[in-house]
C-alpha positions, 0 to 999 in steps of 0.5 A, spaced: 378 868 728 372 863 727 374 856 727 371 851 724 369 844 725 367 838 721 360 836 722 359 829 726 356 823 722 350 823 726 347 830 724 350 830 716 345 823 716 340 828 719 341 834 715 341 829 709 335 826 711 331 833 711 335 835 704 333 829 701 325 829 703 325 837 702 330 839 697 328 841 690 327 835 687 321 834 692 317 842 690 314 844 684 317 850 680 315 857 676 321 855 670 322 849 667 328 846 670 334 841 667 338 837 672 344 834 669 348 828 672 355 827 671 359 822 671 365 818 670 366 810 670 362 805 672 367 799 675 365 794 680 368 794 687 373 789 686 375 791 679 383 792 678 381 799 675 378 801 681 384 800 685 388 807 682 382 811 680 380 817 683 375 815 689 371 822 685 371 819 679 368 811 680 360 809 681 358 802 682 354 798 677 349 797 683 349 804 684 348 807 677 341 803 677 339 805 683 340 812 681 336 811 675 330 808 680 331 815 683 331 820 678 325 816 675 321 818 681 322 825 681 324 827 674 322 826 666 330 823 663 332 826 657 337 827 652 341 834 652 341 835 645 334 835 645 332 839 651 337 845 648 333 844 641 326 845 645 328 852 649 332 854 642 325 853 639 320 855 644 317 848 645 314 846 652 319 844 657 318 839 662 317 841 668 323 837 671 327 835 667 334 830 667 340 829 662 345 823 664 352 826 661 359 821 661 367 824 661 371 822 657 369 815 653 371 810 659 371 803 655 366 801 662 362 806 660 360 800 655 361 794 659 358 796 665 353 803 664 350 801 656 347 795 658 343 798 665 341 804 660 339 799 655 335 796 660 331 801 662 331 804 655 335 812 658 337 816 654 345 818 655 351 823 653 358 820 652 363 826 651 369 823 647 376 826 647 378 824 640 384 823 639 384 818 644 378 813 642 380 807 639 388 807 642 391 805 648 394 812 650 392 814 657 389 821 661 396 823 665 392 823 672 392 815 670 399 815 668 401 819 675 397 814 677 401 808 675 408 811 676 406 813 683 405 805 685 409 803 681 416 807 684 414 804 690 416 797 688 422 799 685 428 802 691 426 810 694 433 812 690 427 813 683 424 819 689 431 823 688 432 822 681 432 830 677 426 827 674 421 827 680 423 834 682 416 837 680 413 833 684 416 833 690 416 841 689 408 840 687 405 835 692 409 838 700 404 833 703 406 826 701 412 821 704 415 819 697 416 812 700 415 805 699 409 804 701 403 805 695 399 811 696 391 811 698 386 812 692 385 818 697 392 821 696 392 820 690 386 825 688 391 829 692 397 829 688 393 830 682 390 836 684 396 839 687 399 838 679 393 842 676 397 847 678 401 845 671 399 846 665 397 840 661 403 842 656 408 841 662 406 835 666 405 831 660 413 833 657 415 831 665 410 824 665 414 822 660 421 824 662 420 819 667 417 813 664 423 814 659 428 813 666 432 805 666 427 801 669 420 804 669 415 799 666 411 804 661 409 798 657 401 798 658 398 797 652 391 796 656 385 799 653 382 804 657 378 808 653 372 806 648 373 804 641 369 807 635 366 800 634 363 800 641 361 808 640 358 806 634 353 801 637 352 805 643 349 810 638 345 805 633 342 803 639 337 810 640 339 812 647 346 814 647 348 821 644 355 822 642 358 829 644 366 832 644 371 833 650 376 836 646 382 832 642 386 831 648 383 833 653 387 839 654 384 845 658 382 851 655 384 857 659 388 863 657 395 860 657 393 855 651 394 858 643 389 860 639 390 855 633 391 850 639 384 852 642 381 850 634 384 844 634 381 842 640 374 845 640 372 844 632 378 839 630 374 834 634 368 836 632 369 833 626 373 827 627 368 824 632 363 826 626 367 822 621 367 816 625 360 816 628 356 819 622 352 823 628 352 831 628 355 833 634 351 838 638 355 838 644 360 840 648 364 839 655 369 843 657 375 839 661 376 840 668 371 846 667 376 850 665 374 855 658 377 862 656 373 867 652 376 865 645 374 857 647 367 859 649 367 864 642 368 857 638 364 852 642 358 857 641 360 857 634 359 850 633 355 846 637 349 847 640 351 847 647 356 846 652 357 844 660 361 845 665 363 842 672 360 848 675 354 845 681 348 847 680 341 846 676 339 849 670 332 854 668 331 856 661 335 863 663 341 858 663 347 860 658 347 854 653 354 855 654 355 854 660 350 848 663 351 847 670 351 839 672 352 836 678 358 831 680 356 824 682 361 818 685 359 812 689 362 815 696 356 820 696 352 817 692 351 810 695 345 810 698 338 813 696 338 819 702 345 820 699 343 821 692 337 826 694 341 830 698 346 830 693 342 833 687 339 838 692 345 841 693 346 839 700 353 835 699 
């Protein structure tokens, strides 16, 4: 059986080199073809946010335009919505095109990531989760989060409680001990429990923060509110799409009347709030079973997924491939080209 071994630095730099002054980015194509980026949160290093958040789901302000200086060299930037209208209608495509996608509605979105597109007048998507613009209720991945640094300030005997069964039972690899997980085991812990359903981790979070003497009393802010939707949106550039209600991923587990809720409920919602038709779609985690994406191609115009890749015009509207960006792979202009070329 063949081993595998990971790649020295030095030669990861040199094949990143090549893939960044070679990749598609650089070449001409007989199609016209859609790069579409995604992102998360915009935070500062030494901001406190960053301290419990993905390492996956953060790129600095610095970084954010810097990438913006590079796509322009390569790419015309445009709005999703409107690349989707043109294939639809036959219109001429640019050769190379690039639409900038956001999850989730993060409130740094505004603080950090609007003035920048602003500045250097590009256009955006933001997919809202609806239900939860405007509230302090929190993704469970940052609720996980939260308990998992706070239960390492309480004493080791919160680990044993019948309460935090599913997590030892989920996650084999971690101590469970009084010392803070890294931001690196905390990525890991969260995709151990997206063996779960969302229905079952959110009923087995809260059980938890109900114990004696768990502090679950933040009531900070992390998401956008509809007035900063709102200005983002009278502002030309930015374009406000659907990320479902709550979040919940659509697979085959999820009930019918659940699935509407999530797919055309918050369609409606963000169109009640906005005054903008929302034409666009994201499927959370990229998870999609026929039934969800049976709705979503019956009201919206398109839809992306988490799925790498660029896009032609013979791309399902539907399933729009994009690639993820965050600051660990993406910190340098070489990282960045090597990364849209599919490299890394």
């Amino acid at each position: 059986m063949l081993k595998h071994y990971p790649i020295k630095p030095a030669i990861k730099r040199c094949l990143a080199q090549v893939a960044a002054k070679f990749g598609p980015h650089t070449r001409s194509h007989r199609t016209p073809q859609l790069l579409i980026l995604m992102y998360h949160r915009i935070l500062p290093h030494d901001d406190e946010r960053a301290k419990t958040e993905e390492p996956g789901m953060i790129v600095t302000p610095d970084s954010f335009r810097n990438h913006i200086n590079y796509i322009s060299d390569y790419f015309e930037i445009v709005r999703l919505s409107q690349w989707i209208d043109q294939k639809n209608r036959g219109i001429p495509l640019p050769p190379k095109a690039c639409a900038i996608t956001f999850d989730d509605g993060w409130v740094d979105n505004y603080e950090h990531a609007f003035p920048i597109l602003k500045e250097s007048a590009v256009p955006a998507t933001i997919f809202l989760v609806s239900d939860l613009i405007g509230t302090n209720k929190k993704f469970w991945p940052e609720r996980l989060a939260r308990i998992m640094t706070t239960v390492t300030t309480k004493q080791s005997q919160y680990w044993h409680a019948t309460e935090f069964d599913w997590l030892r039972n989920s996650v084999k690899n971690y101590r469970f001990s009084t010392v803070a997980p890294t931001q690196e085991e905390i990525s890991q812990i969260i995709s151990c429990v997206k063996l779960l359903t969302d229905h079952e981790i959110y009923a087995r979070l809260d059980a938890i923060e109900m114990m004696p003497g768990m502090d679950n009393d933040d009531n900070t802010s992390v998401l956008l509110n509809w007035s900063q939707v709102n200005e983002m949106i009278t502002s030309g550039l930015i374009d406000i799409g659907s990320h479902t209600q709550k979040h919940t991923r659509l697979n085959s587990g999820t009930p019918d009347n659940f699935l509407e809720e999530e797919i055309i409920s918050s369609k409606k919602h963000i169109e009640q709030h906005t005054g903008q038709e929302v034409k666009t779609f994201c499927f959370p985690n990229g998870d999609y079973c026929p039934k969800a994406l049976s709705l979503v191609q019956q009201a919206y115009a398109g839809a992306v997924t988490t799925q790498p890749g660029w896009n032609t015009i013979n791309n399902e509207n539907y399933l729009l491939n994009r690639i993820s960006i965050h600051q660990d792979i993406t910190n340098d202009k070489i990282s960045f080209l090597a990364r849209i070329s599919g490299w890394i």
